[in-house]
N, C-alpha and C positions, 0 to 999 in steps of 0.2 A: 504494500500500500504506500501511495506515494505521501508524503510528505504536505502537500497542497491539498490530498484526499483526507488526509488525516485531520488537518487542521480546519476544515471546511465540515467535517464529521462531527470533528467535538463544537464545534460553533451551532451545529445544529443541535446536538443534542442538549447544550443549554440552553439554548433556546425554547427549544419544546420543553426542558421542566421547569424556566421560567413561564411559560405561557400555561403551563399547565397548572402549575402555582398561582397565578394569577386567578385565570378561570373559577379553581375554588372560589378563591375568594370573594369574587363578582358573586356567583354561586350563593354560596352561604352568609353574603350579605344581602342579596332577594331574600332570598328564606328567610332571615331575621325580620327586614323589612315587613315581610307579608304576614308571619307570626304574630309581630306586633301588634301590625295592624288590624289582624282579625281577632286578637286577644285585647282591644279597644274599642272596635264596632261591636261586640258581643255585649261589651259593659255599656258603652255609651247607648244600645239597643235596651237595655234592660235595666237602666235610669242610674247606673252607678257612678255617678261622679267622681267620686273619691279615687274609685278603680283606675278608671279612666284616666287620671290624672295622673295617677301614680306609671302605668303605661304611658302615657305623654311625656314624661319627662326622661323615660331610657330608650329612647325614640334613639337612632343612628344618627348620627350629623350628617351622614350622604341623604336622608329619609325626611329629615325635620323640615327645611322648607319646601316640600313639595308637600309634606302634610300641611302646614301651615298654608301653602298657598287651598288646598283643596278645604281647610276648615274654614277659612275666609269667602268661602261660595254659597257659604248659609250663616241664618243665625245661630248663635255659639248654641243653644237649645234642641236643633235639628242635622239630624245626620245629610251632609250635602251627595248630591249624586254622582253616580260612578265613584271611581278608586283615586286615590293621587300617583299611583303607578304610570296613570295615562296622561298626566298631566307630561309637556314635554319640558319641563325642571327636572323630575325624576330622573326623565331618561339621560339629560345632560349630565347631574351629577350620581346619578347611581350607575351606571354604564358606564365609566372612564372605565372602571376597571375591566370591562367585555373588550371596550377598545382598545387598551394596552394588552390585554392576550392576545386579542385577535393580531396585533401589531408584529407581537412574536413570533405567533406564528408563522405569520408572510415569513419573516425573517429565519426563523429555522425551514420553512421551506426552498429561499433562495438559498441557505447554505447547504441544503440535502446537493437542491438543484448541482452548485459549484462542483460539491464532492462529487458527483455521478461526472459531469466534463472529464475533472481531473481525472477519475478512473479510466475514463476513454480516452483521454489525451494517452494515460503510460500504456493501456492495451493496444494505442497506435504503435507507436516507439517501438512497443514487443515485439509489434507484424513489422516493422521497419529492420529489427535484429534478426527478424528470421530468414527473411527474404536474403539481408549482405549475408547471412550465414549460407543459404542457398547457392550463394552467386560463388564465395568462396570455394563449395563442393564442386561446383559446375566446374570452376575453376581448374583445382588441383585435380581432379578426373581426368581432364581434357589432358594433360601431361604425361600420364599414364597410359592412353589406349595409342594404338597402333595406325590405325588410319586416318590420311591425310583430311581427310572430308570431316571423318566423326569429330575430332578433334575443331575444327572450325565451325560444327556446327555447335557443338558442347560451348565451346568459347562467345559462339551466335548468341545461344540461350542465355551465357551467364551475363554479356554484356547488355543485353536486352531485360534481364531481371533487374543488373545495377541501376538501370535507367527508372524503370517504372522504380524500383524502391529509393531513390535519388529523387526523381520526383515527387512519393508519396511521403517523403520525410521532409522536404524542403513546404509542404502544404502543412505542416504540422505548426503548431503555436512554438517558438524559438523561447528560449532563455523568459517564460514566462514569471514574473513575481521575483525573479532573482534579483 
C-alpha cells in the first residue's frame, strides 16, 4: 500500500468516526429535545404549571429559542399549534450538528475517493514493471535462439512492448505530492 493510499485511508477513516461522533450527537440531542418537549405538553395538557416549569427550564440551549419563539404564538394559558421542531430557528440551530456530520462525511468520502486513485495510480506502475520486465525477457531470449529472423522478430516484440509501456508510464501522474 502506497504511502498517498495510506494517508488518504486514515484521513478517511477519521473522518467517518468524526462524522459518526457527531451524528450521535445531533441524534441524541433531537431525542432530548423531543423528550422534553412531550414531557411538557403532557403537563402543560393537564394544567401542571409547576411541572411544566420545572421542564422549561432544562430545556437544551440548541431547543430554548425555538420553544420560546413557538410559546410566543399563543397566550402563555394555551398550548400554540404545531411543534417548534418546525419552526425554521430549530432547524438552524439544532441541525448545525446534522450539518457538520454530514460535512464529514463529504470529506471522508473524498479521502476514500483519493485512496482508491492512489491504489490505481501504484496498480499502474505495477502493469508498467511488468511489461519492462516483459521486454527484458523478450530481450535476453532473442540472444539465445539461433535464427536470424526469430531473433528480430523476438527483439520486434520487445521493442514494441518498450514502447506501448514507455508510453503507458509516461500517461501516469509523475512525482505526484512529493
Amino acid at each position: 500500500m502506497g504511502r498517498f493510499q495510506t494517508v488518504d485511508l486514515s484521513q478517511a477513516s477519521t473522518s467517518r468516526a468524526e462524522a459518526n461522533e457527531a451524528m450521535t450527537v445531533a441524534e441524541a440531542g433531537l431525542e432530548i429535545d423531543v423528550e422534553m418537549f412531550s414531557a411538557w405538553l403532557v403537563l402543560a395538557a393537564e394544567g401542571n404549571e409547576r411541572g411544566a416549569d420545572a421542564i422549561e427550564e432544562r430545556l437544551r440551549d440548541e431547543f430554548r429559542p425555538a420553544f420560546d419563539a413557538w410559546r410566543a404564538e399563543a397566550p402563555l394559558v394555551e398550548i400554540p399549534p404545531g411543534r417548534p421542531f418546525d419552526l425554521p430557528l430549530y432547524e438552524r440551530l439544532a441541525k448545525a450538528d446534522v450539518r457538520e456530520a454530514n460535512e464529514l462525511f463529504r470529506q471522508a468520502d473524498a479521502a476514500a475517493a483519493a485512496a482508491q486513485t492512489a491504489n490505481q495510480t501504484g496498480d499502474d506502475f505495477v502493469l508498467v514493471a511488468v511489461i519492462m520486465a516483459t521486454v527484458l525477457f523478450f530481450t535476453g531470449v532473442s540472444t539465445k535462439l539461433r535464427g536470424h529472423w526469430v531473433r528480430v522478430a523476438m527483439l520486434t516484440m520487445a521493442s514494441a512492448l518498450f514502447l506501448v509501456g514507455l508510453g503507458f508510464m509516461l500517461s501516469l501522474p509523475q512525482n505526484v505530492g512529493i
